[in-house]
C-alpha positions in Angstrom: -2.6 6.7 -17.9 -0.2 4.5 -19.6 1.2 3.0 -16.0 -2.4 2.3 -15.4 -2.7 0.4 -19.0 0.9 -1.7 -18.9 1.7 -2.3 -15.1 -0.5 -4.1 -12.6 -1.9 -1.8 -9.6 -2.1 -4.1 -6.3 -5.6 -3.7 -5.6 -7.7 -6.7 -4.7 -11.2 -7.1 -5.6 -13.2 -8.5 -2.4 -16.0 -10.8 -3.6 -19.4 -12.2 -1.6 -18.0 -15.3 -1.7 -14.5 -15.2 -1.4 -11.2 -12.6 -1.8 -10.4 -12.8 -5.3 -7.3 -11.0 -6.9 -8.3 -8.3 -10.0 -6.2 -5.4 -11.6 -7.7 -2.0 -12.3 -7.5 -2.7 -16.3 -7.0 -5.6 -18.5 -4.2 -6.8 -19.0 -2.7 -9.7 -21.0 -1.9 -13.2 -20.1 2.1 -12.9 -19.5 0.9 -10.1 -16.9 -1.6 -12.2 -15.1 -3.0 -10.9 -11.7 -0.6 -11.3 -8.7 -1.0 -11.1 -4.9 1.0 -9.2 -2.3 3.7 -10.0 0.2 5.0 -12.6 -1.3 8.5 -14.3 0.6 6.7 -13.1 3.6 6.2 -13.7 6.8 3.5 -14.2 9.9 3.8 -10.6 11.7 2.9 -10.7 15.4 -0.1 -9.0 17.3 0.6 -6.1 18.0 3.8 -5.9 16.1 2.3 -3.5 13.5 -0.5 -2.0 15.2 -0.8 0.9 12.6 -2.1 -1.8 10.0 -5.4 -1.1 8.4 -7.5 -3.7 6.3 -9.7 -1.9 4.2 -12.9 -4.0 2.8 -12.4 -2.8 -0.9 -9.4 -4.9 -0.8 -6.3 -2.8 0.3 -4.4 -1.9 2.6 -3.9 1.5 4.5 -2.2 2.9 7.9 -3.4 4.6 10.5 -2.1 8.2 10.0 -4.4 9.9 13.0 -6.3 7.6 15.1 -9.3 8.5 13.0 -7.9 8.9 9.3 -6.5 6.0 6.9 -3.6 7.1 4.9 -3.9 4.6 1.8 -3.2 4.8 -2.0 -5.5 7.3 -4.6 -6.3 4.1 -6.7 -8.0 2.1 -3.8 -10.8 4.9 -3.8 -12.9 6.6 -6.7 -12.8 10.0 -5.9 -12.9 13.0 -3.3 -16.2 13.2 -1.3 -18.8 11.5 1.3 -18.1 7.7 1.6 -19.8 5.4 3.6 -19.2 2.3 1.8 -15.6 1.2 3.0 -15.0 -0.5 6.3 -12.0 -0.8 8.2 -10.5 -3.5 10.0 -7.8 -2.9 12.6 -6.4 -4.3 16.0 -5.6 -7.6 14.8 -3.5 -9.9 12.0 -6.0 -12.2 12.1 -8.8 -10.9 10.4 -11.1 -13.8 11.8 -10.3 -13.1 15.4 -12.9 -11.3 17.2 -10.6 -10.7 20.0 -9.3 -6.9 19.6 -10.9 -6.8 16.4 -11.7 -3.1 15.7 -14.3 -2.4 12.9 -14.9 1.4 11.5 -17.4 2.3 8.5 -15.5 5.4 6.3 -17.9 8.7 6.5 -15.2 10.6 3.7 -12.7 10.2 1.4 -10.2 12.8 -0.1 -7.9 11.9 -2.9 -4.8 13.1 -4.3 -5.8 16.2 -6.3 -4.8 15.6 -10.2 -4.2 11.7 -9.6 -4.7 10.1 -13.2 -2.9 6.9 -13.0 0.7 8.5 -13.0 2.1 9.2 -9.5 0.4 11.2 -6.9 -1.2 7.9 -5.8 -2.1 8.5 -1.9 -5.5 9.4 -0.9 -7.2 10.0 3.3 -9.8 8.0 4.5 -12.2 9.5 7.0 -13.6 7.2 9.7 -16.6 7.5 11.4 -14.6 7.4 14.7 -11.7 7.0 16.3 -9.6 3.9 16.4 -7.7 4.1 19.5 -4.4 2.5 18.4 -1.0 3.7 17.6 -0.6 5.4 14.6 2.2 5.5 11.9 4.1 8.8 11.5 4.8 9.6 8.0 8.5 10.9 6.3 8.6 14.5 6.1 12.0 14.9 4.3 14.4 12.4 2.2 16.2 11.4 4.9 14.5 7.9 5.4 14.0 6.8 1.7 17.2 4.5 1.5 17.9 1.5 3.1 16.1 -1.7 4.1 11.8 -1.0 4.4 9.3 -3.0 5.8 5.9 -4.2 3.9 3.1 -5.7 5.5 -0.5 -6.8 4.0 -2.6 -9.3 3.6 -2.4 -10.6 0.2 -1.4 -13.8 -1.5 1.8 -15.5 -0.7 1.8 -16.6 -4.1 1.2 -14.8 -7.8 -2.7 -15.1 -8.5 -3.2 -16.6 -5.3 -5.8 -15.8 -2.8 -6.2 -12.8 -0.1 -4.2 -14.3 3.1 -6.2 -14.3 6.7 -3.1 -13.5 8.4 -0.7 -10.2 8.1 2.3 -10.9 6.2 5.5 -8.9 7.0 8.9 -8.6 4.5 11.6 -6.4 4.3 12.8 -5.3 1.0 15.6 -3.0 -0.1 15.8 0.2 -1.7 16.5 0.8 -5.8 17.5 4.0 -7.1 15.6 5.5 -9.7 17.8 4.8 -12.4 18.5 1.3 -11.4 14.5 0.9 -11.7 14.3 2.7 -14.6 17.0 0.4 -16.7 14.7 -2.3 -16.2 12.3 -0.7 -18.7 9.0 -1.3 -20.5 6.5 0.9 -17.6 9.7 1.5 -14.9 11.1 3.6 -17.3 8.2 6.1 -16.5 9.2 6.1 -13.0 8.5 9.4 -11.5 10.9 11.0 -10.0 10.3 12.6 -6.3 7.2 11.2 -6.6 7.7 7.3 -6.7 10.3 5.2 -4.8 11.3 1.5 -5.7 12.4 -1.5 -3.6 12.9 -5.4 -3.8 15.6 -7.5 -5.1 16.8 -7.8 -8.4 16.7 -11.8 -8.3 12.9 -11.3 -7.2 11.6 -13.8 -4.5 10.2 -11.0 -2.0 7.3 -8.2 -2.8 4.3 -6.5 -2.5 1.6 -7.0 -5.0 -2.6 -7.0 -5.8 -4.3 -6.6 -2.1 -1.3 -4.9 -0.4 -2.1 -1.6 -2.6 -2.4 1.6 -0.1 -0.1 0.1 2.7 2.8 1.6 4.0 6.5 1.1 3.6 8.4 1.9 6.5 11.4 1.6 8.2 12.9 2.9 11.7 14.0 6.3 12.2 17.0 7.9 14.1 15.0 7.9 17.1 14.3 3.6 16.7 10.3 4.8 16.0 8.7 3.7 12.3 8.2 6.1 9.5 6.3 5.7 6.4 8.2 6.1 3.3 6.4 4.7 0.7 2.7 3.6 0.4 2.1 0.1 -1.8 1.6 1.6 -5.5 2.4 -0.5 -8.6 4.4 -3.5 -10.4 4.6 -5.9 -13.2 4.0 -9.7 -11.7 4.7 -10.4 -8.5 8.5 -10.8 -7.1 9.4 -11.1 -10.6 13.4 -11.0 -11.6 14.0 -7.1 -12.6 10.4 -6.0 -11.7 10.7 -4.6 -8.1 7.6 -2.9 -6.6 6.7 0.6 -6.9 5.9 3.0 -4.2 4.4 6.3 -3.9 7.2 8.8 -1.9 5.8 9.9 0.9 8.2 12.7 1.5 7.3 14.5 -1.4 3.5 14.9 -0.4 3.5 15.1 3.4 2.9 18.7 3.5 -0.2 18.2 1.1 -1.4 15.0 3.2 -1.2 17.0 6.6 -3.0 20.0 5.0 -5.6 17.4 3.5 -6.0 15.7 6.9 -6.6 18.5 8.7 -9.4 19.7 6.5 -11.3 16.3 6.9 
């Protein structure tokens, strides 16, 4: 649990009265709460029509037209779950216009999640969303490079939850790159966690992009998921690049999962 108790999951809180930025546990004043895509920009409708908003305050992708792939510390547990809605079909989550609204009916999490990797989990809808979904990595071959993020979080650390989809494009660290940068990187999982940003800082993912996808395009020009929005310390802090879970490494056990739902 220790990643859980030193780093800062990206999971926003969504109050009554407006989206307010939390972390999963305390945590102390030089590792106040951040928000998520910051050096971002608008994305277009329609650019990333995969994008899921989901009302617990994270993100998510659409991995079948009717299941959410998003990250194991957005949801509770495994089991029935009516409680989450999700948004999809717009950037704008005020427009009405091609707005797309599903209540969850299930949700199955990572089995053995604790804190410390494994962080993806499926969310069940109640029916289909009939937009294009986002094909996930099934080998290695796409986790280098230059990724996209997208989300709606702050543009700012410890701002507010944005209304519009936010796009960046961030490059990949090895693992022992991240890991010199120490204090909770130097846990990073290997095969099981992937980081990306820039040493300098400037551009990220943070609090209320948690669960959505990192991608980039394939050989065939098509986006794949690589990464799905885990952890970090701050936002776009110097030598504190985001943390992502690898897709790769658990796309047999998501397919198997998904076709169980």
């Amino acid at each position: 649990m220790k990643k859980l108790l030193t780093a800062l999951k990206r999971l926003a809180a969504v109050g009554a009265a407006a989206l307010a930025v939390a972390s999963l546990q305390p945590v102390s004043a030089a590792q106040a709460a951040p928000s998520p895509v910051i050096g971002g920009t608008r994305a277009a409708q329609g650019e990333f029509p995969f994008m899921v908003r989901l009302s617990m305050g994270c993100g998510g992708a659409l991995y079948t037209q009717q299941i959410v792939l998003t990250a194991a510390h957005c949801v509770s547990g495994t089991g029935a779950n009516t409680s989450i809605t999700a948004t999809a079909g717009v950037v704008d989550l005020q427009s009405t216009t091609g707005r797309v609204q599903v209540r969850s009916t299930y949700v199955y999490r990572a089995p053995g999640y604790n804190g410390n990797g494994k962080d993806w989990a499926l969310i069940k809808l109640a029916q289909p969303i009939n937009l294009p979904t986002l094909k996930i990595a099934t080998t290695t071959q796409y986790n280098t490079g230059t990724f996209t993020v997208a989300g709606w979080g702050a543009a700012v650390e410890g701002g507010a939850q944005q209304r519009y989809l936010l796009k960046a494009t961030v490059p990949f660290i090895s693992d022992a790159t991240c890991r010199a940068y120490g204090g909770s990187y130097s846990g990073l999982v290997a095969s099981d966690e992937i980081c990306a940003g820039y040493a300098s800082g400037g551009v990220d993912t943070c609090q209320g992009d948690s669960g959505g996808p990192m991608f980039r395009r394939d050989s065939a020009n098509e986006w794949v998921q690589v990464g799905i929005v885990s952890w970090g310390i701050g936002c776009a802090r110097p030598n504190a690049p985001g943390v992502y879970s690898e897709v790769s490494t658990f796309a047999s056990a998501i397919a198997s999962a998904a076709a169980s739902l």
